[in-house]
N, C-alpha and C positions, 0 to 999 in steps of 0.2 A: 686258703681253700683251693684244693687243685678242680681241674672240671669235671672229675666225675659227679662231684657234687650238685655241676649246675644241672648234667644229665636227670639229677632224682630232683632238684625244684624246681626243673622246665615250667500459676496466677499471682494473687495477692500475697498469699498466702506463703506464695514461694519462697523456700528460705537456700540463697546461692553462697556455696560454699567454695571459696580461692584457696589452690596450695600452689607453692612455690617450689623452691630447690630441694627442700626437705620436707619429708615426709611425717604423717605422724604412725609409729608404729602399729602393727597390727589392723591395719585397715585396710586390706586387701580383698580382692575378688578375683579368684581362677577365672583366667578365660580360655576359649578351646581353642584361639589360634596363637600360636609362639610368635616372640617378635621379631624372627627371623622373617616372618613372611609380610610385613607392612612395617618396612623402614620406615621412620620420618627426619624429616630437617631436625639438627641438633640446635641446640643456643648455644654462646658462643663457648669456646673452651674451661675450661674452670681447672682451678690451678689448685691443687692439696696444699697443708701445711705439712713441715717437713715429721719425719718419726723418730723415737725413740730408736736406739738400738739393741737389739736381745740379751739377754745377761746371758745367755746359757746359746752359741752357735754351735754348729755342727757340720760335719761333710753334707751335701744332698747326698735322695736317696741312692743307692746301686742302682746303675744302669746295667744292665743285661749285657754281656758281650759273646758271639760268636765266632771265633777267628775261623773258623772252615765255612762261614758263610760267604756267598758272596758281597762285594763291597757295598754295595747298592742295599743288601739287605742289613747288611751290619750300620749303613747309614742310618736307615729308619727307623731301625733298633733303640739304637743309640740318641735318637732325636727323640723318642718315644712317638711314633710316627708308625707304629705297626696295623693300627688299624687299617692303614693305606692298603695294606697284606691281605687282609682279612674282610675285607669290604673294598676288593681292589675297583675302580672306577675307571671309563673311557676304553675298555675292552681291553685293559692289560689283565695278564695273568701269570701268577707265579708260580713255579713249583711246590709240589708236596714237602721238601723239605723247607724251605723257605715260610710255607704257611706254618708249618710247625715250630719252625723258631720264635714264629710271630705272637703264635698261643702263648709259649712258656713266657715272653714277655708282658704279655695279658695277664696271665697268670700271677704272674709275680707285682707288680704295678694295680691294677684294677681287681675290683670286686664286683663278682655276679651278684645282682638284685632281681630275682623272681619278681613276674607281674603278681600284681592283686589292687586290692582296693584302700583307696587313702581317703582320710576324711580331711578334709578342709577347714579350717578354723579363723575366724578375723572376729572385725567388728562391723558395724555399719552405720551411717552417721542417719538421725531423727530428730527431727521437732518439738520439742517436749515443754513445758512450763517454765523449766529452768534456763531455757535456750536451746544451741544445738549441742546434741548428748551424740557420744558414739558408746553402743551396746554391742554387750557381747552374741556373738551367735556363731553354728554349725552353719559354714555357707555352702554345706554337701557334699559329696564324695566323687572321686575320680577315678577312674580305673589307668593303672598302669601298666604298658606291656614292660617283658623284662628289659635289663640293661644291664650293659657294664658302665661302673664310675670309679675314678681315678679314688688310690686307698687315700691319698694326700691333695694339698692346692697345690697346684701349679706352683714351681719355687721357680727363684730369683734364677738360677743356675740353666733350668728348663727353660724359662723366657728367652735367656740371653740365645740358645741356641735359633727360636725364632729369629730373635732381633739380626746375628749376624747369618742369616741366611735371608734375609732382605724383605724380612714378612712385609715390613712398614712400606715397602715401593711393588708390593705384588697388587695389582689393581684388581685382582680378581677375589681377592679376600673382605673386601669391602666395600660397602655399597655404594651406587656410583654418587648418592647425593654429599655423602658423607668426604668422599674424596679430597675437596679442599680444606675442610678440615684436619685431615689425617694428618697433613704440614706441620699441625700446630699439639700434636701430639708428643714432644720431646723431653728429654730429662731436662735438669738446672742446668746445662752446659749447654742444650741447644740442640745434642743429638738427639736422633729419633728412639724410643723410649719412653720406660716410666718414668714418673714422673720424677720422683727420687734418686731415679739410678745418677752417677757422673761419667760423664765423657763415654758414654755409649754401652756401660756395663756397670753390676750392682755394687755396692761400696761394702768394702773388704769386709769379711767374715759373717754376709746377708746373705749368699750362696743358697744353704737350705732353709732360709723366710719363705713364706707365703710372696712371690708377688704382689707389690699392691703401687696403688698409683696409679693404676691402668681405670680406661673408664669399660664401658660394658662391649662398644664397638669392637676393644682393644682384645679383650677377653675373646669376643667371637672370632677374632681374624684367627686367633691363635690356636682356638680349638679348629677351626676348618684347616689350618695348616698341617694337624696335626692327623684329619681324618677322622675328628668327632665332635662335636660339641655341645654347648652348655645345657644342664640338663632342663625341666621345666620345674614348678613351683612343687608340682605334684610326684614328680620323680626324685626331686632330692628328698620329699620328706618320708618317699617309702626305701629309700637308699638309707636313712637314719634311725628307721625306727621297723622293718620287717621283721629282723632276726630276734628280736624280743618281744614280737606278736604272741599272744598264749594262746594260739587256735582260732579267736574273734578278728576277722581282718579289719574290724570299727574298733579294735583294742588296740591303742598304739600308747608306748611308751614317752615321757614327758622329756626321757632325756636317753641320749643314747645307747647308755648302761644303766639304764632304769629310770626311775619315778622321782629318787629324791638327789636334788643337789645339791654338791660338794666340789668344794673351791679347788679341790686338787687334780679335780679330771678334766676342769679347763679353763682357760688363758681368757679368763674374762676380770672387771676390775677388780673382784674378791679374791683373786688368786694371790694378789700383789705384784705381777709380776708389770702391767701399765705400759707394755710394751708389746710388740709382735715377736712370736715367739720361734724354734726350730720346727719345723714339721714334726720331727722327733718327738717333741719334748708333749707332754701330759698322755702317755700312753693312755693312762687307767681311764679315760674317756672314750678310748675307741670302741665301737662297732663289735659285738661278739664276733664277726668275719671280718676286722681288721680295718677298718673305715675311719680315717682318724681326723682329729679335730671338726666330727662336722656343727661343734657350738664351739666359740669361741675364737681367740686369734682375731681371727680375720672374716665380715663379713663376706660373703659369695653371692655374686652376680649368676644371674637368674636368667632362661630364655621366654618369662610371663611379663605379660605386660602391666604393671600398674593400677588398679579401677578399684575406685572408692564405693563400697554396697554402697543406698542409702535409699530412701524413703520417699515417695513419687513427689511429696511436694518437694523434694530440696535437689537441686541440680547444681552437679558439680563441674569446676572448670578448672583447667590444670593448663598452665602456663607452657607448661612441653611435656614430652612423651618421657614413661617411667617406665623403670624395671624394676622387678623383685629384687628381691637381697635377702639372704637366710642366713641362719647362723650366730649372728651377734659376734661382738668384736672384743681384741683386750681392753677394750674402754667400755664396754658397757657392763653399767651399771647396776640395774636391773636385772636380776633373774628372770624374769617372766618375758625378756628381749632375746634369750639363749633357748629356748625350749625349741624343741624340734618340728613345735608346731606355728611358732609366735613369725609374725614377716615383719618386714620394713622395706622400703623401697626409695630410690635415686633417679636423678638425672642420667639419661643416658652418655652423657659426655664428664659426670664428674668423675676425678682421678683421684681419689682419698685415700690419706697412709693406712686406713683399715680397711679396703677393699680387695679382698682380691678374689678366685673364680678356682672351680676344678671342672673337670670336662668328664663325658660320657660318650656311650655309642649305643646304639640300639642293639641286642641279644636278640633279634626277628630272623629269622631263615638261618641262623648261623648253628653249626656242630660242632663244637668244639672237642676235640678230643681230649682223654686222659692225661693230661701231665704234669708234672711237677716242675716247678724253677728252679736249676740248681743253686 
């Protein structure tokens, strides 16, 4: 989609309930602060089991190159780092040609998602005869402004270029409590890294996988390095499901290319495929505008925090601070864990082979011009 387009869519009684490391699906609550704004104390590091590897790799995506640009912008380019360009910070400013490099890069990489309205969907836990019951329910609508969101997750290929530009020792990408931990963020060899990766980069022919292994911190440092980050609970789900809106902005689709699902349009355990896959691979799932794998593969870390509905007598405690996670993964099992509306959520320090993240930017004051990617 080039931007003209985005131009035309501009007591006694009390019953307490303990969760731990894992969640139980679909028992989620929007809330209106992201958890970029009240870090907390992590618990201590948590270590993945190791993954499969993909029957089917492939190059990552095309990175954009400019040779008549300047260096510095063909760096940003090239690191996918253009947002810096285009939402430039600290009073730098670039040229008119420069910004327009920056677009075609956007352009090509990322998809516009028009604001509008998302309905919300969970469960919420209550005291019932039978014991504690979690029921289903609408737990209400959100309004979205526009955005851009990356067409793909973040791949192994894209991380590494974080990793050796020294994200893990830039103190300003992560929060100051989090910091000694960061230490203890490394791959099986020791370097700093996912967790999977060896000797400081992804193991041969993982290139374009989804990153995974990283915990939720890891995700944010990468999207702020990059000049965007992680969308919210309510922005990935109108990233998944606008473009097959049929006019009812309360009418959203159950899966990204409609209503009924089939094992071939994504990398969940019905597919057969029980492993993490290319970015490339299950086109026929994407996004009429291009947006791919947003069910399956690999779950995606979220900037919503955690919070269990539930019913005035029963009060919930949660052992450490949670993030969303959307999408479902090539291990899950259940259909009704892929839908574009169903959640689940993690530790903000776990590093699991099914976890990985795509990044966003906000579409607010920005004009993008007409242009296509060559």
């Amino acid at each position: 989609m080039t931007h003209s387009r985005v131009n035309e869519l501009k007591s006694s009684n009390e019953c307490s309930v303990h969760f731990g490391r894992t969640a139980i699906d679909n028992c989620l609550l929007e809330t209106t602060v992201p958890l970029t704004t009240f870090f907390t104390r992590p618990l201590s590091f948590f270590r993945s089991p190791g993954r499969a590897k993909s029957k089917a790799d492939s190059a990552p995506p095309p990175v954009l190159d400019f040779p008549n640009a300047p260096p510095d912008i063909r760096l940003l380019v090239r690191n996918r780092q253009y947002a810096h360009i285009v939402r430039p910070q600290d009073g730098v400013q670039f040229d008119a040609e420069s910004i327009g490099f920056a677009w075609q890069a956007i352009d090509h990489d990322m998809a516009y998602v028009p604001g509008g309205t998302v309905v919300l969907q969970g469960e919420y836990a209550t005291n019932t005869s039978e014991g504690l019951t979690l029921v289903p329910q609408m737990l209400g609508t959100s309004e979205v402004e526009s955005l851009f969101i990356d067409r793909w997750c973040v791949t192994n290929h894209d991380y590494k270029r974080f990793v050796d530009d020294g994200g893990y020792d830039d103190v300003h990408l992560w929060p100051e409590q989090i910091l000694t931990t960061v230490l203890q963020f490394v791959d099986t060899t020791r370097h700093p890294g996912p967790a999977l990766w060896k000797d400081g980069r992804p193991l041969p022919g993982t290139e374009a996988q989804p990153v995974s292994g990283v915990c939720w911190y890891e995700a944010n440092a990468y999207a702020q390095w990059a000049g965007k980050r992680l969308p919210t609970s309510a922005e990935w789900q109108r990233a998944a499901t606008w473009s097959l809106s049929k006019g009812d902005s309360l009418t959203e689709a159950r899966y990204p290319w409609g209503n009924s699902f089939d094992p071939s349009f994504a990398n969940t355990w019905a597919s057969g495929n029980h492993c993490i896959a290319s970015v490339h691979d299950f086109p026929k799932g994407s996004t009429p505008d291009g947006i791919r794998q947003m069910v399956g593969n690999v779950w995606e870390w979220i900037n919503t925090q955690y919070l269990l509905a539930a019913t005035e007598e029963i009060t919930v405690h949660m052992q450490d601070s949670m993030a969303e996670i959307r999408g479902g993964a090539y291990d899950s099992y259940f259909h009704s864990h892929t839908t574009c509306q169903s959640r689940s959520a993690d530790t903000l320090t776990a590093r699991k082979p099914n976890l990985g993240f795509r990044c966003c930017f906000s579409a607010d004051g920005l004009d993008p011009p007409d242009v296509s990617a060559p």
